[in-house]
N, C-alpha and C positions, 0 to 999 in steps of 0.2 A: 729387285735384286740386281739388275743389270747394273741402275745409276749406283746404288750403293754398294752393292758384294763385296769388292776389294776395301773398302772401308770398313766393313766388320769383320771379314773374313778370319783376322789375328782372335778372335773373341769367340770362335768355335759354335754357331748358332746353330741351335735346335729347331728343324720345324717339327711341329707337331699340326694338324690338322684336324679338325671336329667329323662331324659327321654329313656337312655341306659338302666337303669338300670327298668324304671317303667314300661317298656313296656314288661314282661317277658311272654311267651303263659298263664302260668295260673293267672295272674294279667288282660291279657287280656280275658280269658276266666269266668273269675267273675265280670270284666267292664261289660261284654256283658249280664250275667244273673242278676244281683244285680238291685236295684232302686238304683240312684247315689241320694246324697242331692246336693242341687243345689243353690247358693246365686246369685245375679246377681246388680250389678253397674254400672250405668249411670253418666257419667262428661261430662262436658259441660267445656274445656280450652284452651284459645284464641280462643273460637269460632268455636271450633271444637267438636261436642259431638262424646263419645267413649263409648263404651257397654261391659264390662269385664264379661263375667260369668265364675263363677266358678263351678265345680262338684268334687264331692269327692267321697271316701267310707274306711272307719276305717277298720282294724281289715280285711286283704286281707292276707291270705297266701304267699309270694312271689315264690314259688314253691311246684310242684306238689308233694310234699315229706312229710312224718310226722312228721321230724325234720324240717319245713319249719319255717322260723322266721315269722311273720305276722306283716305288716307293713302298714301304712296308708297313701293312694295315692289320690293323686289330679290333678285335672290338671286347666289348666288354657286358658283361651279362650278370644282376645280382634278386636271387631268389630267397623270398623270404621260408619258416620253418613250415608251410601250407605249401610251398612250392607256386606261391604266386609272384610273379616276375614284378619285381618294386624300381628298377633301373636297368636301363640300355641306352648304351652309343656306340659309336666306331671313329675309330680316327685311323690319318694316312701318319709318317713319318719317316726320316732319313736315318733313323737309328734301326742298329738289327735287333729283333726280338727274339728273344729267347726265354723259356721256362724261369730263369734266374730275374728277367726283367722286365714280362708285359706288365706285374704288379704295381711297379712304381713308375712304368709309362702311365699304364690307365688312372694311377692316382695323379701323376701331374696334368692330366687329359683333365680329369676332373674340376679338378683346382683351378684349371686357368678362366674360367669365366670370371671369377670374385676377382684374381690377380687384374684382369686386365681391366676391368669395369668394377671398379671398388667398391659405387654405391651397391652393385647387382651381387646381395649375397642369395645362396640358392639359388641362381638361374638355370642350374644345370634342366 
């Protein structure tokens, strides 16, 4: 970003980050003490209901350092109707999260393996 930034800068760039990157000791060490907010979604398609929760928390340091950038991670959580856990990840990102829009964070979260790596569908 140093060589480029001013170069995309006009074009408004989204990070989003997987789970390499949002799992760091002190992102995990403030998971652990923080109250997460929490939204949770119920579908019911072709008869199959499914349980998404979501958890979050804004405004995380992503390292133990005072130049540390602080970034806002989520994760993503989907239960089938036996309540067996069929999908989990966590991602960091520069965008604020809120009740209105971890849904379509975590679907673009999802999504980007196939975007970025065409041949890799499903590699979530």
């Amino acid at each position: 970003m140093a060589r480029h930034g001013t170069t995309v800068a006009h074009l408004r760039p989204v990070y989003l980050g997987n789970d390499l990157f949002a799992y760091q000791p002190i992102v995990a060490e403030y998971l652990h003490g923080d109250e997460l907010q929490e939204h949770r979604q119920t579908v019911c398609k072709r008869g199959e209901r499914t349980t998404t929760i979501y958890r979050w928390l804004n405004a995380t340091p992503l390292r133990a350092t005072d130049d540390a950038i602080l970034v806002n991670w989520f994760s993503i959580e989907t239960f089938n109707a036996k309540r067996k856990r069929t999908y989990y990840n966590s991602f960091i990102t520069d965008l604020a999260i809120t009740p209105g829009t971890v849904a379509e964070l975590a679907a673009c979260g999802r999504a980007s393996p196939a975007a970025v790596h065409p041949r890799c569908r499903g590699c979530e």
